[in-house]
Phi, psi and omega in degrees: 000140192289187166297288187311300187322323206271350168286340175283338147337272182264024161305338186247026171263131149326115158271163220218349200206143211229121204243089174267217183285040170261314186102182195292310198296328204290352200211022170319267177335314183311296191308296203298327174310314184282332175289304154329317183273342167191171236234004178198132168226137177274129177246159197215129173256098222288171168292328183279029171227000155240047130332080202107329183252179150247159229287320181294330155313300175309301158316321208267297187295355207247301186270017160272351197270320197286338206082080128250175181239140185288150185242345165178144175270154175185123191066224167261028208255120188231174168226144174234121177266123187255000000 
């Protein structure tokens, strides 16, 4: 499945997974659990967790930590694919 499938995909997704001033570590698991059970999940990033980064930073360390790959950013908002 392409790039493009997968942003059209996942455009009608829920976010599922909510990243606050706990950070990226606090939802690791989290992450990896719901990626196992399906293969593309949306974060959503609060403002007290990107402190100092930006939201494309943040997606790039949160799915190199679970092993995924990011498919896209927009706002705050990221998708990760597994």
């Amino acid at each position: 499945m392409g790039n493009q499938d997968l942003r059209k995909e996942a455009h009608d997704l829920d976010v599922t997974v909510w990243v606050g001033k706990s950070g990226i570590g606090a939802v690791e698991e989290e992450l990896s659990d719901q990626l196992r059970e399906r293969n593309l999940v949306k974060v959503k990033f609060l403002r007290s967790a990107r402190a100092g980064s930006t939201v494309e930073e943040l997606t790039e360390e949160l799915a190199a930590r679970v092993d995924a790959d990011v498919v896209e950013t927009r706002g705050n908002t990221g998708v990760v694919h597994r």
